[in-house]
N, C-alpha and C positions, 0 to 999 in steps of 0.2 A: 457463519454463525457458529457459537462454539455450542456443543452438545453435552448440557452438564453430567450425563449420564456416560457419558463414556470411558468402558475402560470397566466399567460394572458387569455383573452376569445377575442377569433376573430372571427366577425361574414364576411360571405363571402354572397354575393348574385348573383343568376347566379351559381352557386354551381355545379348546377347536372353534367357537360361537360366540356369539350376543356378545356379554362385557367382559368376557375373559380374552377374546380377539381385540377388543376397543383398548384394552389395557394394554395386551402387549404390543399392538401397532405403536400407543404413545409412549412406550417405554423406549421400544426401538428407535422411533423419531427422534429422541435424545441420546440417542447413541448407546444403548447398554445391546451387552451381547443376549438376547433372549432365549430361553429353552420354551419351547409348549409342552406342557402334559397336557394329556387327555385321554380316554379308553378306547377312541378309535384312530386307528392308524392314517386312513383314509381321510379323515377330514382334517386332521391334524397337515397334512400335505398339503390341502386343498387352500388352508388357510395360512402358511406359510409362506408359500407362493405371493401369497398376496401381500406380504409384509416386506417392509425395508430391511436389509442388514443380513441375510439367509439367516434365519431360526434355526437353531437345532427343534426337532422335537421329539419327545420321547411319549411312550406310551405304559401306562399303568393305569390298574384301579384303588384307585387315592384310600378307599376303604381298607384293603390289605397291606399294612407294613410292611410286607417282605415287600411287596412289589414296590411301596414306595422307596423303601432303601435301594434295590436296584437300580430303580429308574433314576434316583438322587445319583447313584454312582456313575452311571452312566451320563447324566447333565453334564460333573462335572469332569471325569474324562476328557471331554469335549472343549469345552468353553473355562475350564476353572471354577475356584469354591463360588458357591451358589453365595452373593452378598445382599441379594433385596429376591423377598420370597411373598407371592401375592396365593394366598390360600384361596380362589374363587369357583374354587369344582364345590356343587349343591346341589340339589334337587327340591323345588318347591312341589310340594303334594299338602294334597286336604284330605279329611276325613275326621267326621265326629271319634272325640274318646270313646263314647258308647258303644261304636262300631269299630274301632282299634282292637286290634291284636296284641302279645308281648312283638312278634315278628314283623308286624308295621313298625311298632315301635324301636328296636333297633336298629332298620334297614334306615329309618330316617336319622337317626342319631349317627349312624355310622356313616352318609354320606356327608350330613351339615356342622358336624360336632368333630368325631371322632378323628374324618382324615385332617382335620386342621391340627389334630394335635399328632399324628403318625411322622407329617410334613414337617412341620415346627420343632418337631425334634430332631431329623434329620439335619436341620441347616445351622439349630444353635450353638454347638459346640464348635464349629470353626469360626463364627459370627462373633463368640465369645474371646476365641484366642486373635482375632482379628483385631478386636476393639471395634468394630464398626458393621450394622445390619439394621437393612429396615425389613417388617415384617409387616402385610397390611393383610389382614382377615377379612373377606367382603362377606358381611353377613347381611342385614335384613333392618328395616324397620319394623318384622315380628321378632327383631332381638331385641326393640326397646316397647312396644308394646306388646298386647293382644290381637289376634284375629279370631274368630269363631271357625269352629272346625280343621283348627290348623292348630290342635294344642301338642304336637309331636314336634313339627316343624316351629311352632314359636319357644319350646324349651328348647331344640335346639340351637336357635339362633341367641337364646338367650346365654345358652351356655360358653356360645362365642366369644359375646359378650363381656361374658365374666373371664374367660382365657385370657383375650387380649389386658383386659383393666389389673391383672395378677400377674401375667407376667411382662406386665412392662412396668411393674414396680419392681420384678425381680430383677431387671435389668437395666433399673434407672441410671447405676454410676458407671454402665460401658455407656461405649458408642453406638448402642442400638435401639433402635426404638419399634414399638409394637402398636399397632391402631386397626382400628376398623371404619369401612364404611360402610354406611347401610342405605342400600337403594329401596324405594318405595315402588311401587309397578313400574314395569321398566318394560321398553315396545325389543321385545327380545322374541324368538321362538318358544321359551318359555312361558311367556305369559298368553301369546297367542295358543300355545297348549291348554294353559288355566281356561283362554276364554273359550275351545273348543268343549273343553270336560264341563265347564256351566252350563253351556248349551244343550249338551244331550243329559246333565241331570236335573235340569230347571226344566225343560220347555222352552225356555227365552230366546229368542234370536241372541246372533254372533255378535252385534253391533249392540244390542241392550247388556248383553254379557259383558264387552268392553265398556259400555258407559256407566257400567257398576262401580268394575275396576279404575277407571278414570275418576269416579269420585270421590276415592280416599286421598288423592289430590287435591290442593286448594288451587292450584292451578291448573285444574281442570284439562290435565292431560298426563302421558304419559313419560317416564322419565329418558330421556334417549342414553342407550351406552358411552357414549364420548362425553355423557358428563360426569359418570362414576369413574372411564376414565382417566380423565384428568383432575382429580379428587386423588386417587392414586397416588398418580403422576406428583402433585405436589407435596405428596408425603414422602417423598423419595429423592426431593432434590434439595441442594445446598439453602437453606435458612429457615428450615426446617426443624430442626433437629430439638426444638422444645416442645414438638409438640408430641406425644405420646401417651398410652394409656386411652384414648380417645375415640368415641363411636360416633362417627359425623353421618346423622341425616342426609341423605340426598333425596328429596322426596316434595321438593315443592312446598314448604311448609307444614306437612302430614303429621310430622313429632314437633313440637316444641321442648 
């Protein structure tokens, strides 16, 4: 079977877990050569091991430019220009505005906002001289709505949001295109954190805490990583290439 990816270098950040693992296994599975970022060394190995195709993976904090230019130079080094770049390093946290800080306040913009655009600059200038890049941002279904006590993390997803819809107009007449997916609770280490931090500030049991989260779902469950993905995955492959500018739901019906 031919692997339409092949012959591609995809770089993934957020690599080590949940759906930044699910992303790059399916990316691999079609053949592109993968880099992992992530900030720990250790897991980033752990997780490679486990993937088709030997990864590179390199190590930085997506928040600091310097490192991500390194760690960029270092990807391609390795493997060649980085041509399809998945921005999916984030951090979801809550806390009322009332009880927000300025320093909560940019520790969240700087992991969900910020390093998308640190990254996104790294890869576009040879993307440009290429003619050819896809760029997919995994942000949120709090980038196209509200949550209560997530208004840090839902401007920053929103500001995603607005990246991707700007500049893949910027970049409508090359070959590259820019989108987003936004996953809705998704059964990751992640959300199992959300559901422990519910529990020790509600009272609630672990299992009424998940059945919260499970109800912003209309299907009444949670999102598994292999469906975001392959969401991904199909914005990266041949017949494709109209679609762009784009924040797709994956959420069960959550946004219309």
């Amino acid at each position: 079977m031919t692997q339409a990816l092949t012959g591609r270098h995809a770089l993934v950040t957020g690599a080590g877990r949940g759906i930044g693992a699910a992303i790059a296994r399916a990316l691999a599975e079609q053949g592109a050569r993968v880099t992992l970022l992530a900030r720990t060394a250790a897991q980033l190995a752990e997780t490679a091991t486990a993937l088709p195709g030997l990864p590179n993976t390199v190590v930085a904090d997506v928040t600091d430019a310097q490192q991500v230019g390194r760690a960029f130079a270092e990807a391609r080094e390795r493997a060649g220009e980085i041509q399809i770049l998945v921005n999916n390093a984030g951090k979801a946290v809550s806390r009322a505005l009332a009880k927000s800080d300025d320093e909560f306040w940019q520790q969240v913009l700087a992991v969900n906002l910020s390093a998308v655009h640190h990254c996104t600059r790294a890869v576009l200038p040879a993307m440009l001289e290429a003619n050819w890049g896809r760029i997919i941002n995994v942000s949120s279904t709090a980038g196209l709505r509200g949550y209560a006590y997530c208004t840090a993390y839902c401007a920053a997803k929103h500001g995603v949001v607005g990246l991707t819809r700007a500049l893949a107009l910027e970049v409508a007449k090359t070959g590259i295109t820019v989108n987003a997916v936004c996953p809705g609770y998704t059964d990751t280490g992640v959300v199992r954190e959300a559901v422990a931090n519910i529990s020790a500030k509600t009272g609630r049991s672990e299992t009424e805490a998940r059945e919260k989260l499970v109800s912003f779902n209309p299907q009444q469950r949670l999102v598994r990583p292999g469906e975001v993905a392959n969401a991904v995955l199909w914005l990266c492959l041949p017949g494709s290439e109209s679609i762009t500018g784009q924040s797709i739901a994956i959420a069960g019906g959550e946004v219309t």
